[in-house]
C-alpha positions in Angstrom: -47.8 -35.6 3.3 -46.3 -34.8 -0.3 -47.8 -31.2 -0.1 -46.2 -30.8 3.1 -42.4 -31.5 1.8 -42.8 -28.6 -0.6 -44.2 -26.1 2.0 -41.3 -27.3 4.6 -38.8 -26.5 2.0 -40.3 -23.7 0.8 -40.0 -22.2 4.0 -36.2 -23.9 5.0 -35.1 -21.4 1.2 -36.9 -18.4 3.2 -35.4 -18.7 6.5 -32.2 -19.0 4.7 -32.5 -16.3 2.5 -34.1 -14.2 5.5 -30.6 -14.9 7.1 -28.7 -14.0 4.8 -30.1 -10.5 4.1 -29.4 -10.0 7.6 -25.7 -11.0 7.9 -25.0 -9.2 4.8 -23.8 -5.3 5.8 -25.9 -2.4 5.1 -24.1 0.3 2.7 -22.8 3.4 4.2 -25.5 5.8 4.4 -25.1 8.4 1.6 -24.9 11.0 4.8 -21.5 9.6 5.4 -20.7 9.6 2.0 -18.2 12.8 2.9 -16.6 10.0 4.5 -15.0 12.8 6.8 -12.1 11.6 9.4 -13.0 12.2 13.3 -9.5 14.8 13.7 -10.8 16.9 10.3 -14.4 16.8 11.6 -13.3 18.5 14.8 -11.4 20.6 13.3 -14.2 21.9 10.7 -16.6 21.9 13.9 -14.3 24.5 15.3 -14.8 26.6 12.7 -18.3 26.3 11.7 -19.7 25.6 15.5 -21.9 22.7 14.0 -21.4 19.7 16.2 -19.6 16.1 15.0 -21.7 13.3 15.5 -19.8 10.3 15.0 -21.8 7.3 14.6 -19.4 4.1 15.8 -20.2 0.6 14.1 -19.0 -2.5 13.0 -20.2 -4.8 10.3 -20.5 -7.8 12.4 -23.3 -5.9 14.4 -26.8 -6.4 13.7 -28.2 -3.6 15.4 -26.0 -1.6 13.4 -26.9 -2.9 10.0 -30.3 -2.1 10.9 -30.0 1.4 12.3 -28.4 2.2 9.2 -31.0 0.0 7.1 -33.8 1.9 8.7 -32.9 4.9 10.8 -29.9 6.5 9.0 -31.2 5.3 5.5 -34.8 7.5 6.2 -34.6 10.9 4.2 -35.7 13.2 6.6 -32.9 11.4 9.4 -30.6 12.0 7.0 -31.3 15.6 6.0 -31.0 16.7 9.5 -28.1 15.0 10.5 -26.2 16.8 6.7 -27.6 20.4 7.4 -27.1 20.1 11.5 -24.0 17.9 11.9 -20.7 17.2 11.0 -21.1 13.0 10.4 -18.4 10.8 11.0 -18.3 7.3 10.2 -16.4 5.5 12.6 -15.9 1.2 11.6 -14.5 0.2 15.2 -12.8 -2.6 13.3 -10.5 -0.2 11.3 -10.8 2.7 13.7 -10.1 0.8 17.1 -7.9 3.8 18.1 -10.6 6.1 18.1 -13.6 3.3 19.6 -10.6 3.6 22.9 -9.7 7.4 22.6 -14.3 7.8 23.2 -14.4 4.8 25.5 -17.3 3.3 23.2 -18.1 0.1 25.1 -20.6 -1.2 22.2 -22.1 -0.7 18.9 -24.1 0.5 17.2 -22.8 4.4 19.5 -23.6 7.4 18.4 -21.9 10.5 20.2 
């Protein structure tokens, strides 16, 4: 029983910590890092006919800290999305105007 209390424990400060990593938001993937504004991005995609895709998220979201953990974080993602795209990122917490103006109805969206 005392080797038990340890191992309990042990795994109580994982699960916790575990938790923790997950609440905590993901940096802004260095593709965003232009930090470009949806109206300029539009604009600069009628000039250079690359496409905008604007990538809509919040912090609070999960699935979005982990696209951005995994997907958008990946090198090769990333590298196609800078030489093919014009990225926006788009927090529907400051940006609500624009989550309404594209009708997102969740996150993580990607348009």
């Amino acid at each position: 029983m005392k080797t038990a209390v340890p191992f309990v424990l042990a795994l109580v400060v994982a699960f916790a910590v575990i938790t923790a990593m997950r609440n905590t938001p993901a940096p802004t993937p260095g593709v965003f890092a232009a930090e470009a504004e949806l109206n300029g991005a539009l604009s600069a995609s009628a000039e250079s006919g690359k496409p905008v895709l604007a990538y809509f998220t919040a912090d609070w979201c999960g699935p979005c800290q982990q696209f951005k953990r995994d997907t958008l974080a990946n090198d090769r993602v990333a590298g196609v999305i800078d030489e093919k795209t014009i990225p926006v990122y788009i927090d529907i917490d400051e940006n609500g105007t624009a989550a309404s103006q594209y009708r997102v109805q969740g996150v993580p969206t990607t348009l």
